[in-house]
C-alpha positions in Angstrom: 94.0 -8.7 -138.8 93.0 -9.0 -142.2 93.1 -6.0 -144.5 92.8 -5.5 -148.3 95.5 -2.9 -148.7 97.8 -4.1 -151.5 100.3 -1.0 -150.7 99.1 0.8 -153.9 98.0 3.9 -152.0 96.4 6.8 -154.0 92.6 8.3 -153.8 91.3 8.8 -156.6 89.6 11.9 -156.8 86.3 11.5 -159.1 85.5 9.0 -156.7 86.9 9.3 -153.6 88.5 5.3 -153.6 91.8 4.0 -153.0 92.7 3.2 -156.4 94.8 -0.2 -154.7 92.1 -1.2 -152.2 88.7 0.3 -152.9 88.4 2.0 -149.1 88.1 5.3 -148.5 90.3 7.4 -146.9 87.9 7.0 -143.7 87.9 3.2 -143.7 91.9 3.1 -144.2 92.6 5.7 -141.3 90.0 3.8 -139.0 90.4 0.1 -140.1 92.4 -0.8 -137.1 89.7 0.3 -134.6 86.4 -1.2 -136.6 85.2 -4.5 -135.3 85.2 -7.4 -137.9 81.9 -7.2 -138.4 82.6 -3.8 -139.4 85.4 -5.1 -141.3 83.7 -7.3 -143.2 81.1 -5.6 -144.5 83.5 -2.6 -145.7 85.6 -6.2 -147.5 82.1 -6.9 -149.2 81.9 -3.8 -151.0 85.6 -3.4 -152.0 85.0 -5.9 -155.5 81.9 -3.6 -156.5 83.7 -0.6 -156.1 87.0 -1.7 -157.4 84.8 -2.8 -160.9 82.5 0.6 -161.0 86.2 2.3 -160.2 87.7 0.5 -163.3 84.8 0.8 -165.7 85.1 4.5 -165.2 88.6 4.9 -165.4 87.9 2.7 -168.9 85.4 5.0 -169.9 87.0 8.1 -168.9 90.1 7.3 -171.5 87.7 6.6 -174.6 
């Protein structure tokens, strides 16, 4: 099964995002039991969120 966990597991808090994968803590704990559809589409959204995630965390520190 594929997954995008990259065992750099901590929520980050302004945003609610796993600051490794981009899920939140709702997708990870119920990732094994989503269909691949499912799967996918949470997949698609992970590089947006990752980006918006990092530009924030950029922002934050200026």
């Amino acid at each position: 099964m594929r997954t995008p966990c990259i065992n750099v597991c901590s929520i980050d808090p302004a945003n609610g995002f796993c600051v490794g994968c981009g899920r939140t803590l709702g997708e990870i704990a119920g990732w094994m039991s989503l269909s691949e559809e499912q799967r996918n589409t949470v997949m698609a959204l992970l590089p947006d969120r990752l980006r918006q995630s990092a530009a924030a965390t950029l922002e934050h520190r200026a």
